[in-house]
C-alpha positions in Angstrom: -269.7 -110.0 -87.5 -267.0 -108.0 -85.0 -265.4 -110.1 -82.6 -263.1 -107.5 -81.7 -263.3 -103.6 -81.6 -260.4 -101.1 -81.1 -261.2 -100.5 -77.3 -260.1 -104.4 -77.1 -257.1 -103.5 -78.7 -256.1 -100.6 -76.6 -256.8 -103.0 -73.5 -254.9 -106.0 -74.7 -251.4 -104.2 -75.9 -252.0 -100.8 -75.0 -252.3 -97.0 -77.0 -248.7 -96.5 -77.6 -248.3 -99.9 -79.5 -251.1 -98.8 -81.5 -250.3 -95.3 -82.4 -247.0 -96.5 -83.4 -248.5 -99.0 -86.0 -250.8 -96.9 -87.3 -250.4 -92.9 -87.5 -249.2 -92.9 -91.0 -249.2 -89.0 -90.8 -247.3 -87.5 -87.3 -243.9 -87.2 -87.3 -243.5 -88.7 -84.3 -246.9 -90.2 -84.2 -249.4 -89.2 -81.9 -252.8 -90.2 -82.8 -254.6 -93.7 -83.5 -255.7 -94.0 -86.9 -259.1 -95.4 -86.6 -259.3 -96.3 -90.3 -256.4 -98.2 -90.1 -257.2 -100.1 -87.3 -260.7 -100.9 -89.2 -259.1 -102.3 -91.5 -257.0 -104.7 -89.4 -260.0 -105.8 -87.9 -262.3 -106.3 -90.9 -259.7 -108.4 -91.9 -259.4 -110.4 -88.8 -263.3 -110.7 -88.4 -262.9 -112.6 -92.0 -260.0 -114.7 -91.2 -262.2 -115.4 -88.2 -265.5 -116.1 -90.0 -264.1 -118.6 -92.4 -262.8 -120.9 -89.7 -265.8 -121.3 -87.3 -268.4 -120.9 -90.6 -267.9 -124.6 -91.0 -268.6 -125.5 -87.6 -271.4 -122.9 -86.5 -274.5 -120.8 -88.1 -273.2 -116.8 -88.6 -273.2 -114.4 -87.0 -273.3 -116.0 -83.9 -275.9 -114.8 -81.5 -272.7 -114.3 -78.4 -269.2 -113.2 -79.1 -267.4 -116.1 -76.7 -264.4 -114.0 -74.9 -261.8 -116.5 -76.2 -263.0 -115.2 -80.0 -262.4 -111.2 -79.0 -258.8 -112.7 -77.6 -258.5 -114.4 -81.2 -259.9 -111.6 -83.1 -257.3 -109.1 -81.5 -254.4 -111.2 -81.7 -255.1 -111.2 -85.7 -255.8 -107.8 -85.9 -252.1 -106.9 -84.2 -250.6 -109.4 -86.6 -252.1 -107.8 -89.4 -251.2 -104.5 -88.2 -247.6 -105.3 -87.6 -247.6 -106.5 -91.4 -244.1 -107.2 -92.7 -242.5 -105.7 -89.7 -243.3 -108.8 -87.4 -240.2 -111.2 -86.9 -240.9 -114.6 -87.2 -240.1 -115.5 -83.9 -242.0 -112.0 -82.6 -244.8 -112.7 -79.4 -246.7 -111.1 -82.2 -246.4 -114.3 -84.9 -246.4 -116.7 -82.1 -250.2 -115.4 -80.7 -251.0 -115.3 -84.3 -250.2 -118.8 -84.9 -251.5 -119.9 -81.9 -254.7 -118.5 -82.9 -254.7 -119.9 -86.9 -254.2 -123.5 -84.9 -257.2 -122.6 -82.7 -259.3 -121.6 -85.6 -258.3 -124.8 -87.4 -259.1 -127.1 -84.6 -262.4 -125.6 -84.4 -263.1 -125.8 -88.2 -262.3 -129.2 -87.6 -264.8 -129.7 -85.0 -262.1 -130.6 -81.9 -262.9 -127.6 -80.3 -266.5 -125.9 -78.9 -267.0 -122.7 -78.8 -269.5 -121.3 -76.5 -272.1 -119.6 -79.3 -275.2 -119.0 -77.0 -277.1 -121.8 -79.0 -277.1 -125.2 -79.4 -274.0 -126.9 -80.2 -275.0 -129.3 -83.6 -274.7 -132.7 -83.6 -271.9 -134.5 -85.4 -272.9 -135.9 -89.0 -271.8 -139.5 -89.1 -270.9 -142.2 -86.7 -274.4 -142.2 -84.9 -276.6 -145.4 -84.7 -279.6 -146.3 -88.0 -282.5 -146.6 -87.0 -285.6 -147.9 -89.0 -289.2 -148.3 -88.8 -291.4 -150.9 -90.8 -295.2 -151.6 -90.1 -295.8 -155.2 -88.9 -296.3 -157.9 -91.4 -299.1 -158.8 -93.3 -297.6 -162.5 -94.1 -296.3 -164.6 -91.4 -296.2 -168.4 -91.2 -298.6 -169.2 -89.3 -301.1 -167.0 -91.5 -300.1 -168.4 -94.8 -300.5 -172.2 -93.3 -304.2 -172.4 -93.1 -303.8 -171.5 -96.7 
């Protein structure tokens, strides 16, 4: 499933950013390599997928806003590669998302899928049924 496409990307840290990380060809670069940015996020729809496949039914039926944010902050990560410095706004978001992801793996955190949110397993009341008896006391005394 996509969560995020490139538009979002263009939107969220703007063309420049994104010609610079990925025009592999111009000298300076000029345009935005469309394969490249595929590939970033591919990558972050996966990352993506694995965490909330625990919790919810894919694909979803509604790409929540907050997953497009969480999609595109993985995609820049990934795009930045090796170049990101730990302590980067880029690593931070992409941190920030992993922890998101986690907690909703984990089931601390709801997304809004356009379904029906599944119940917890565990901790919920037993209930049981039995039909009434055929032996009581006062039937088996006027035996």
């Amino acid at each position: 499933m996509t969560y995020a496409v490139k538009q979002d990307l263009v939107d969220r840290f703007g063309a420049i950013e994104l010609i610079q990380l990925t025009d592999r060809t111009n000298v300076p670069p000029t345009t935005i390599d469309d394969v490249v940015v595929g590939r970033a996020l591919a990558d972050a729809d996966g990352v993506v997928d694995g965490y909330i496949g625990k919790q919810y039914a894919l694909p979803l039926s509604v790409v929540p806003p907050v997953l497009v944010k969480i999609a595109a902050d993985l995609a820049r990560y990934f795009l930045h590669g090796e170049a990101a410095d730990k302590d980067s706004i880029v690593t931070r978001n992409y941190n920030a998302a992993i922890a998101w992801l986690k907690d909703v793996a984990k089931g601390l955190v709801a997304i809004d899928d356009g379904g029906e949110i599944p119940e917890q397993a565990g901790g919920g009341a037993i209930k049981t049924s039995a039909p009434n008896r055929v032996f009581t006391r006062n039937s088996l005394r006027g035996m």
